[in-house]
ROKETOR-149467 format. One record per atom (N, C-alpha, C): atom name; residue number from 0; z, x, y. Coordinates in steps of 0.1 Angstrom, whole numbers, plus 5000, padded with zeros to 4 digits. Layout:
BEGIN
+----+-----+------+------+------+
| at |   i |   zz |   xx |   yy |
+----+-----+------+------+------+
| CA | NUM |    Z |    X |    Y |
...
+----+-----+------+------+------+
//
This chain:
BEGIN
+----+-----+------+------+------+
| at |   i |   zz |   xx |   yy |
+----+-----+------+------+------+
|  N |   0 | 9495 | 5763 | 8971 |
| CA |   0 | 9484 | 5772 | 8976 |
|  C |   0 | 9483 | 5771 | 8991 |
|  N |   1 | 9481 | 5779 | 8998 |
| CA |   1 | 9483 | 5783 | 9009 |
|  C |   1 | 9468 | 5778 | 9013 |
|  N |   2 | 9463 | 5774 | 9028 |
| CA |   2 | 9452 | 5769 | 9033 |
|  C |   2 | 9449 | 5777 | 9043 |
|  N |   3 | 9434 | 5779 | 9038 |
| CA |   3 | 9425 | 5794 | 9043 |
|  C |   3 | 9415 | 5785 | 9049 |
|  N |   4 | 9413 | 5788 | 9063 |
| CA |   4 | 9399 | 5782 | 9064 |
|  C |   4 | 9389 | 5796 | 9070 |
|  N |   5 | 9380 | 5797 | 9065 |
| CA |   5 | 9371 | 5810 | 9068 |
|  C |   5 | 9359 | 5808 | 9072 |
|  N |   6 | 9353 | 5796 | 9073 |
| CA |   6 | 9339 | 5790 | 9081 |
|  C |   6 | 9339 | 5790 | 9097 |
|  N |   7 | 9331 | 5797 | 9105 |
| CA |   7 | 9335 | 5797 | 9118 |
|  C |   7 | 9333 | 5780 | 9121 |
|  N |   8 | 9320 | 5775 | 9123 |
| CA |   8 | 9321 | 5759 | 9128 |
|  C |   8 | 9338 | 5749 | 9119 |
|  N |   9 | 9346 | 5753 | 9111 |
| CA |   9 | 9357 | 5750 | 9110 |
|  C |   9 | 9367 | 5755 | 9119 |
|  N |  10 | 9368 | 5765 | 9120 |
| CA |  10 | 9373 | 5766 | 9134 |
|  C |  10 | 9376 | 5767 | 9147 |
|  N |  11 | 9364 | 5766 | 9148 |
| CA |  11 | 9361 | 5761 | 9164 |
|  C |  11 | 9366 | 5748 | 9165 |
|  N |  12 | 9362 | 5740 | 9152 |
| CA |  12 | 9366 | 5722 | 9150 |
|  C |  12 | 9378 | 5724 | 9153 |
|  N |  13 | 9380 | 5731 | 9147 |
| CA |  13 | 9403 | 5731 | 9149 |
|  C |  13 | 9405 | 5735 | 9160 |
|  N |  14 | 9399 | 5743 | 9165 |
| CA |  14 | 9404 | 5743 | 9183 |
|  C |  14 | 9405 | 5730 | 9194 |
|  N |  15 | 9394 | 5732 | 9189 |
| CA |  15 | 9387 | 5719 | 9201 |
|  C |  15 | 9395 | 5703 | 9197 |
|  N |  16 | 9398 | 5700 | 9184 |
| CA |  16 | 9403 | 5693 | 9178 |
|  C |  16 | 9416 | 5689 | 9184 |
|  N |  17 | 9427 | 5702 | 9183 |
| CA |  17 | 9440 | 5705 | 9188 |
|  C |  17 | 9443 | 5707 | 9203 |
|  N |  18 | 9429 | 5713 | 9212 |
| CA |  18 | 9431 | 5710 | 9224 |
|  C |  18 | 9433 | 5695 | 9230 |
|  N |  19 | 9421 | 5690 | 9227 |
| CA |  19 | 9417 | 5676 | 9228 |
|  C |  19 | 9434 | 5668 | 9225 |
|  N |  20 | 9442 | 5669 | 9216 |
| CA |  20 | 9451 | 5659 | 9206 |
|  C |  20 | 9461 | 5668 | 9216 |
|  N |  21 | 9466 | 5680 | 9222 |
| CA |  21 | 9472 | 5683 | 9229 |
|  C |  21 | 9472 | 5681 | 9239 |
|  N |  22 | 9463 | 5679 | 9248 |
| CA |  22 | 9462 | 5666 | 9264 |
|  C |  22 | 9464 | 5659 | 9265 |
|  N |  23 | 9461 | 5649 | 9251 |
| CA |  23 | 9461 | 5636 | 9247 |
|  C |  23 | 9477 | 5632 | 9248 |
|  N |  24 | 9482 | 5639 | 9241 |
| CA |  24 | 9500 | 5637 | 9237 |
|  C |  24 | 9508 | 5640 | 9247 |
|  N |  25 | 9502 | 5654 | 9250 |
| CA |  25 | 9511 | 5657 | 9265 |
|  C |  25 | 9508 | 5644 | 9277 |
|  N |  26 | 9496 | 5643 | 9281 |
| CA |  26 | 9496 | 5631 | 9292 |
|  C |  26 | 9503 | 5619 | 9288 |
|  N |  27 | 9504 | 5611 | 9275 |
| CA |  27 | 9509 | 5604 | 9266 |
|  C |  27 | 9525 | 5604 | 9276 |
|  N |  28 | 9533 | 5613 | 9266 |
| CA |  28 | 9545 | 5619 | 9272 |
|  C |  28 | 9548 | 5617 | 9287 |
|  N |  29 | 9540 | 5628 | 9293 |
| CA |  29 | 9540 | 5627 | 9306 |
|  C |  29 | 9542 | 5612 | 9315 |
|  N |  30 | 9532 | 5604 | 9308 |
| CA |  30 | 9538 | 5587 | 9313 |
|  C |  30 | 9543 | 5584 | 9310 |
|  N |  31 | 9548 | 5582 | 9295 |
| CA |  31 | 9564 | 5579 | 9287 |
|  C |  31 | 9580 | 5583 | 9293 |
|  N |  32 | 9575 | 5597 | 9293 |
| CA |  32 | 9590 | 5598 | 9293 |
|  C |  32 | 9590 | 5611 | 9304 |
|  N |  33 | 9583 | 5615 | 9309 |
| CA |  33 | 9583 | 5623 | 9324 |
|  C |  33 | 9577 | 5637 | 9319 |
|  N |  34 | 9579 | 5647 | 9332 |
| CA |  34 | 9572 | 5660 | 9333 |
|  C |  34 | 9579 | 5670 | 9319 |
|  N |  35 | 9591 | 5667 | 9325 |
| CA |  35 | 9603 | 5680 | 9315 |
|  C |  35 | 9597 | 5679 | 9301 |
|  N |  36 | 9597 | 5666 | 9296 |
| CA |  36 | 9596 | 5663 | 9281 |
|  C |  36 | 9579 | 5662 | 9276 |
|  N |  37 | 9574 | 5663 | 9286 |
| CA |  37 | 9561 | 5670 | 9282 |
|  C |  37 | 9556 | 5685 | 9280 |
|  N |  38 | 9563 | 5690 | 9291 |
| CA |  38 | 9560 | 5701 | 9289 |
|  C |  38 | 9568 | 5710 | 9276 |
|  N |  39 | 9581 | 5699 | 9270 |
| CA |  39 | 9590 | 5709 | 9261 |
|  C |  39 | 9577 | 5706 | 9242 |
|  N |  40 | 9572 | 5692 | 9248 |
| CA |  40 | 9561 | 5689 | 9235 |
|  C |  40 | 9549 | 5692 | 9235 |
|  N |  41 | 9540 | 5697 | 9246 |
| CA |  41 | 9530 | 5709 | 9249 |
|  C |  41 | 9538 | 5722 | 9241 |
|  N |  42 | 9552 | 5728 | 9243 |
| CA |  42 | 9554 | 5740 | 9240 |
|  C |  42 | 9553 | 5743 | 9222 |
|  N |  43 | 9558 | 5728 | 9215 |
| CA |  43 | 9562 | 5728 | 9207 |
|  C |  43 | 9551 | 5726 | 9200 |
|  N |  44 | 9540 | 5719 | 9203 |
| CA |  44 | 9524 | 5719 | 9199 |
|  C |  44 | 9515 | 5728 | 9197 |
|  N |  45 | 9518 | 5737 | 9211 |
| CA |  45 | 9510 | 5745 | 9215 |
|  C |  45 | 9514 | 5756 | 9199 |
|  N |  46 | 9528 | 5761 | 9203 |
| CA |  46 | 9531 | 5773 | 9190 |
|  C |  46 | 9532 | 5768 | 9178 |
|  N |  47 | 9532 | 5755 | 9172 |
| CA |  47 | 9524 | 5749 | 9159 |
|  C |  47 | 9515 | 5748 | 9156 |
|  N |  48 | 9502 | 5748 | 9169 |
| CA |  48 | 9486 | 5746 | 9161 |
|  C |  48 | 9486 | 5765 | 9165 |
|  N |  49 | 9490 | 5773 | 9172 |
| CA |  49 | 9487 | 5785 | 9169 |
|  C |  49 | 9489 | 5791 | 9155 |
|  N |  50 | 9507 | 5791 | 9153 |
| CA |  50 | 9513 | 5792 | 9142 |
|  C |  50 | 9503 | 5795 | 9131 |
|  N |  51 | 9500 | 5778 | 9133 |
| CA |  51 | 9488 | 5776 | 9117 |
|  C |  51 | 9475 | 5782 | 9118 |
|  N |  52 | 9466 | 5783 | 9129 |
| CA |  52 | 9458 | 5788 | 9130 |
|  C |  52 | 9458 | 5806 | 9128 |
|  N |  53 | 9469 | 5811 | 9130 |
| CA |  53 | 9468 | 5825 | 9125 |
|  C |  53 | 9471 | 5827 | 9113 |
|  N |  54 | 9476 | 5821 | 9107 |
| CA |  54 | 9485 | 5820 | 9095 |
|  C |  54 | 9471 | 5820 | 9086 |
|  N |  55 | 9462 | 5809 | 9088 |
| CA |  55 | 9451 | 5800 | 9082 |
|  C |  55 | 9436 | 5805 | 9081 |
|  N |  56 | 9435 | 5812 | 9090 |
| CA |  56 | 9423 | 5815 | 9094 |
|  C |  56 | 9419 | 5828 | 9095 |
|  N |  57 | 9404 | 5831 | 9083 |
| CA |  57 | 9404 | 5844 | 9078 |
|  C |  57 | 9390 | 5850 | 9087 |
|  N |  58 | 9387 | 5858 | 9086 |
| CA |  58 | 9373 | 5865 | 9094 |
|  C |  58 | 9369 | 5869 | 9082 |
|  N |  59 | 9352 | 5875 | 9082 |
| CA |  59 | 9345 | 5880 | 9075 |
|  C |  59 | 9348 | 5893 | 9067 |
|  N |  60 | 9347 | 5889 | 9054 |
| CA |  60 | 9359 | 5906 | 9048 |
|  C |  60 | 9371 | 5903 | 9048 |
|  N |  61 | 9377 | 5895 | 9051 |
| CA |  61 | 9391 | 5898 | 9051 |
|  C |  61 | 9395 | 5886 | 9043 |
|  N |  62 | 9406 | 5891 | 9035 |
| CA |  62 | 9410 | 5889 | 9020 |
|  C |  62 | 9413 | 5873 | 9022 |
|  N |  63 | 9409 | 5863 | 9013 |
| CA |  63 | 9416 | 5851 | 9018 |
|  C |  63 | 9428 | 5847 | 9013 |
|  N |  64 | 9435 | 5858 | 8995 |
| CA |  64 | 9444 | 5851 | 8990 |
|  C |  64 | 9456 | 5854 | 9000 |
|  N |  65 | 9459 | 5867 | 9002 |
| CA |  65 | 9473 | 5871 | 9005 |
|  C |  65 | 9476 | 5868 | 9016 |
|  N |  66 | 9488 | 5867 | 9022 |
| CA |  66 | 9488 | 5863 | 9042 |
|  C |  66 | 9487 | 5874 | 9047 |
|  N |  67 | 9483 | 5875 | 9059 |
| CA |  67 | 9482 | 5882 | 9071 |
|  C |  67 | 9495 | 5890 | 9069 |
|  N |  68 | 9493 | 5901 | 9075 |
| CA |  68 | 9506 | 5912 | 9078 |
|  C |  68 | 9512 | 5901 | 9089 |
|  N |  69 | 9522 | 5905 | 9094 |
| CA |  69 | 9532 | 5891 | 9106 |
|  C |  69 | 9524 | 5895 | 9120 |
|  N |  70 | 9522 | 5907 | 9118 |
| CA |  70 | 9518 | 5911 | 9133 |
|  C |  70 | 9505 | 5908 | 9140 |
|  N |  71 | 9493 | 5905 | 9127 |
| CA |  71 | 9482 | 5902 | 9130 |
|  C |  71 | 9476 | 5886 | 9132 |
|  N |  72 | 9469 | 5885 | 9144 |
| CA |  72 | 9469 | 5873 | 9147 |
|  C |  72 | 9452 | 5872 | 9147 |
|  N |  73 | 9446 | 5879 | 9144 |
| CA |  73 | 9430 | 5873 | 9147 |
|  C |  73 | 9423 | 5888 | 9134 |
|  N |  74 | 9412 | 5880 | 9126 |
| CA |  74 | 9403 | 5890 | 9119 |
|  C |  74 | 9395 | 5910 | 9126 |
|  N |  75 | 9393 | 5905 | 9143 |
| CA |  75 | 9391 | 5910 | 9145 |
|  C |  75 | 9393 | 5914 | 9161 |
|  N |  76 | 9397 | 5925 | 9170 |
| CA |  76 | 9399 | 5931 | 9180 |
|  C |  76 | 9394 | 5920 | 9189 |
|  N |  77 | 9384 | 5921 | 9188 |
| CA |  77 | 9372 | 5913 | 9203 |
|  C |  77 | 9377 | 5897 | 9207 |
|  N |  78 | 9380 | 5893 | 9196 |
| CA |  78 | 9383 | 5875 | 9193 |
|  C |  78 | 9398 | 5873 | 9199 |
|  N |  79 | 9410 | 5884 | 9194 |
| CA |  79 | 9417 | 5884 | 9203 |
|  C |  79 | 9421 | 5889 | 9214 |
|  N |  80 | 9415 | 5900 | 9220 |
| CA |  80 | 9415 | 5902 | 9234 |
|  C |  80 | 9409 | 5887 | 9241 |
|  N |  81 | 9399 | 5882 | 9235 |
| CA |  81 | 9393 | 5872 | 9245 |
|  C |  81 | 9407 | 5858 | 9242 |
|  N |  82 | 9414 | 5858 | 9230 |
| CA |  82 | 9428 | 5851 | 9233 |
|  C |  82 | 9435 | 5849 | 9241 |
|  N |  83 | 9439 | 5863 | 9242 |
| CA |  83 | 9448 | 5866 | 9249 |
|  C |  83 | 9445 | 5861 | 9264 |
|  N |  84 | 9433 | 5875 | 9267 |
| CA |  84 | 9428 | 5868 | 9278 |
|  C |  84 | 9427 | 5853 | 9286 |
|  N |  85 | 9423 | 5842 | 9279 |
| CA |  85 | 9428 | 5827 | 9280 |
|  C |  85 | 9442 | 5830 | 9279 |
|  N |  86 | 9450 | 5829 | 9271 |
| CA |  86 | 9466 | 5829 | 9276 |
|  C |  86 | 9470 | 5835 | 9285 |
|  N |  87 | 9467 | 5846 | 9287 |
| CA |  87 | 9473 | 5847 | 9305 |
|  C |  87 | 9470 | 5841 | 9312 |
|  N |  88 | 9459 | 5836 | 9315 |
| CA |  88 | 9448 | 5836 | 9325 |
|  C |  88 | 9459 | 5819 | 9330 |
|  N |  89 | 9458 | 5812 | 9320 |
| CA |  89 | 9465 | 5802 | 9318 |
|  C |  89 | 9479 | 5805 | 9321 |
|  N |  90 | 9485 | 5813 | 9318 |
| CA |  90 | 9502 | 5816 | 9322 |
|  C |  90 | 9496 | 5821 | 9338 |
|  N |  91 | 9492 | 5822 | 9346 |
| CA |  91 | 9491 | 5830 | 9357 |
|  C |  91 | 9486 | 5818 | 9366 |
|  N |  92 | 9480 | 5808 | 9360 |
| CA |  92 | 9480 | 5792 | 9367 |
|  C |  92 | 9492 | 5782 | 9365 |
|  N |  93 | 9503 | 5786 | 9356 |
| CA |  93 | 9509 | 5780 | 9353 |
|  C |  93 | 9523 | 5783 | 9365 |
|  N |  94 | 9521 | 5797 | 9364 |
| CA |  94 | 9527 | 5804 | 9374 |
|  C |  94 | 9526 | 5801 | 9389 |
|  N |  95 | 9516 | 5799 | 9390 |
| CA |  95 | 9512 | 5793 | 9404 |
|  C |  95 | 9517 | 5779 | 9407 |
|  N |  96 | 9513 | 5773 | 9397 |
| CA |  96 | 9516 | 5759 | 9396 |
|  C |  96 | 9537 | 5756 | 9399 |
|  N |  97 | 9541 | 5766 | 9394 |
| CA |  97 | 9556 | 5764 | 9392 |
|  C |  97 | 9556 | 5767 | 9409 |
|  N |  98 | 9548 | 5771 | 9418 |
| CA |  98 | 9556 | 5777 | 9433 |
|  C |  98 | 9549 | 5766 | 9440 |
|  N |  99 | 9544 | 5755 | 9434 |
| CA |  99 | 9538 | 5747 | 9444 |
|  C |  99 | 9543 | 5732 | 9445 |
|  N | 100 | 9559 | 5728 | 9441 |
| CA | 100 | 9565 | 5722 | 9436 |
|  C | 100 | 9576 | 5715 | 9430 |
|  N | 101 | 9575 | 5704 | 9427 |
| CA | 101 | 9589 | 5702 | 9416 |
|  C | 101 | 9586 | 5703 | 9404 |
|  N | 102 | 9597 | 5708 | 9397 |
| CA | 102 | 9594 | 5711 | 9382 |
|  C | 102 | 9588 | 5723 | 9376 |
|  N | 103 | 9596 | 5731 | 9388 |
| CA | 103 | 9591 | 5749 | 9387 |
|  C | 103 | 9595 | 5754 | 9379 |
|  N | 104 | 9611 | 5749 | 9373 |
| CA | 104 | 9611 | 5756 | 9360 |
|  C | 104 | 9607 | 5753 | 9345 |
|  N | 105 | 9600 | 5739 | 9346 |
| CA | 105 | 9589 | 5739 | 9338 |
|  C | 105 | 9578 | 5745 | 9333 |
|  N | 106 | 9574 | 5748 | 9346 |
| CA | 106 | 9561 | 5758 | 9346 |
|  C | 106 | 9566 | 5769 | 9344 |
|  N | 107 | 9572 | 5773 | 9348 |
| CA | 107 | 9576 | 5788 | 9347 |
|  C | 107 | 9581 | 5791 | 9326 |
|  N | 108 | 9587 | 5780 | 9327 |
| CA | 108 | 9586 | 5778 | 9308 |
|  C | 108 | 9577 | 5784 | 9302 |
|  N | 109 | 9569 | 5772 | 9306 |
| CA | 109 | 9554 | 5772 | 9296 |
|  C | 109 | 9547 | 5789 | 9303 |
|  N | 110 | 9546 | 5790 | 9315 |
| CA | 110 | 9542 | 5804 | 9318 |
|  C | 110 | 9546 | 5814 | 9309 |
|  N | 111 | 9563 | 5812 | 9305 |
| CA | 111 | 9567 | 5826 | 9295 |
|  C | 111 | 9557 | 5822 | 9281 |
|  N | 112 | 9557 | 5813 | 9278 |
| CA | 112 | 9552 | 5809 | 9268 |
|  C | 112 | 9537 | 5817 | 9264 |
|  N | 113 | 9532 | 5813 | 9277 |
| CA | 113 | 9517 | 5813 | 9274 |
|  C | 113 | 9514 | 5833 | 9273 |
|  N | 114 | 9525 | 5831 | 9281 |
| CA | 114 | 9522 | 5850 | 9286 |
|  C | 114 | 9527 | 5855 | 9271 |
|  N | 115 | 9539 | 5851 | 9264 |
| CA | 115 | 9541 | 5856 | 9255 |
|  C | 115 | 9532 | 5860 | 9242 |
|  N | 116 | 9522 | 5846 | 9239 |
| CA | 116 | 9512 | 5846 | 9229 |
|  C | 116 | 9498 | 5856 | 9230 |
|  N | 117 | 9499 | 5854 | 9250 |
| CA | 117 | 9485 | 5866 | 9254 |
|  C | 117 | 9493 | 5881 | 9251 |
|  N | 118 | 9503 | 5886 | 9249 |
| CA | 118 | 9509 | 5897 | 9247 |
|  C | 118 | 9508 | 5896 | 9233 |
|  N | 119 | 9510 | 5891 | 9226 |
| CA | 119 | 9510 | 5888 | 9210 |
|  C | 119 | 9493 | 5890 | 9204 |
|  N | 120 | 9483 | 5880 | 9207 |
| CA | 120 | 9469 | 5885 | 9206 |
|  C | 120 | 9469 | 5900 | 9213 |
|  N | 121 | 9471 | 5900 | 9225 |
| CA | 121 | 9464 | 5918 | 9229 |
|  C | 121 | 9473 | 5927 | 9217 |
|  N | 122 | 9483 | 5927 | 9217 |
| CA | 122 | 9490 | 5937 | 9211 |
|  C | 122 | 9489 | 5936 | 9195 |
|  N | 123 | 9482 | 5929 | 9190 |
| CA | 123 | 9473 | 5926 | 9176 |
|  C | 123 | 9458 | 5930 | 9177 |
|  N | 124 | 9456 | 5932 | 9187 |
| CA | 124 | 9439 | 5938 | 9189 |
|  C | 124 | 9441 | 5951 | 9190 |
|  N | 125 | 9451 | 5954 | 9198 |
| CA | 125 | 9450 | 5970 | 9198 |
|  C | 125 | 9457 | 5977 | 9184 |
|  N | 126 | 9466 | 5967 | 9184 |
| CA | 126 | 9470 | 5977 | 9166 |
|  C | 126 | 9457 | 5973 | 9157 |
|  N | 127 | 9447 | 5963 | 9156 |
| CA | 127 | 9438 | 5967 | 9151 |
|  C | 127 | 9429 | 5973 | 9156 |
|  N | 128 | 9429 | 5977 | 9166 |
| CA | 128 | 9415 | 5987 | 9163 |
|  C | 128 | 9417 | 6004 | 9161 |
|  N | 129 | 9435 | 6005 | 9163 |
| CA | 129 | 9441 | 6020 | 9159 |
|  C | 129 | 9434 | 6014 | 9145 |
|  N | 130 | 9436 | 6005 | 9138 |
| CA | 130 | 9435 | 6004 | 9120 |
|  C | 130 | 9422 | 6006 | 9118 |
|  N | 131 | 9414 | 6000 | 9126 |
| CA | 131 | 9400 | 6005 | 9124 |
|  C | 131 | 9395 | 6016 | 9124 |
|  N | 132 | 9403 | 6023 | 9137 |
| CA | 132 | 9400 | 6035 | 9138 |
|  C | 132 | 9403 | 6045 | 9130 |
|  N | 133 | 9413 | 6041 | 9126 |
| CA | 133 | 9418 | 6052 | 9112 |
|  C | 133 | 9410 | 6049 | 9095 |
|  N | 134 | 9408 | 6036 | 9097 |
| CA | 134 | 9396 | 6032 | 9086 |
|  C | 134 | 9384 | 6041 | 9089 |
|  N | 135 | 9381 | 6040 | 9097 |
| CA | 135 | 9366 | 6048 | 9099 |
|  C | 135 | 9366 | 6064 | 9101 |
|  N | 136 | 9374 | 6067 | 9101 |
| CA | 136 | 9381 | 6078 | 9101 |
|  C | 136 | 9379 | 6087 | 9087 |
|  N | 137 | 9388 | 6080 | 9078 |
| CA | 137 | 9391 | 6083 | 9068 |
|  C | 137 | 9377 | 6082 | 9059 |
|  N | 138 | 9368 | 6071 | 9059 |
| CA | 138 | 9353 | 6071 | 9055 |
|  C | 138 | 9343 | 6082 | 9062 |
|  N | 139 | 9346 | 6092 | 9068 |
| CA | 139 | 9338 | 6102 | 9073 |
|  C | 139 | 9336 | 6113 | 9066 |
+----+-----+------+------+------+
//
């Protein structure tokens, strides 16, 4: 059986939970075994607590047995624009960060990374709200 969590204070816990254990590990790293190998286990963390989190996590009304279509990453429009929004915003520091330095093509990594996932939420808000739109449409 697949694991649905649909309580908002659940996950928000899971965010804040995953950020927190993602600093933790990456700085970890980062004094273990240097910059490169942190940032390749930030990348690899980062798209596994996403992964699950879209996979996992249902909004109000929305079905908990079946999975998600692949393309939809949040219950509703607003939640992932404001995603996204943090992932760029964050690839666009990341970005910066790569021109100020050693280990620019690190950053520039994690920049494709991050920009990738903010393109992934927007482009799942806007196919949802065509879906809404045509939902509401159709009830008229």
């Amino acid at each position: 059986m697949a694991v649905r969590i649909s309580e908002a204070s659940t996950k928000v816990s899971y965010v804040v939970v995953a950020y927190v254990l993602g600093i933790f590990v990456t700085l970890s790293v980062a004094l273990l075994a240097g910059i490169p190998q942190a940032a390749a286990t930030t990348a690899v963390l980062l798209l596994a607590a996403v992964t699950f989190a879209v996979r996992s996590f249902r909004g109000d009304g929305e079905p908990v047995a079946p999975p998600r279509k692949w393309w939809r990453m949040t219950s509703r429009p607003t939640s992932g624009f404001a995603f996204a929004t943090v992932f760029l915003l964050h690839a666009t520091y990341l970005a910066f960060q790569a021109s100020q330095g050693p280990d620019s093509e690190v950053f520039i990594s994690l920049a494709l990374i991050y920009t990738l996932l903010g393109a992934l939420f927007a482009s799942s808000s806007i196919r949802l709200r065509s879906v809404e739109s045509e939902h509401a449409a159709g009830q008229s």
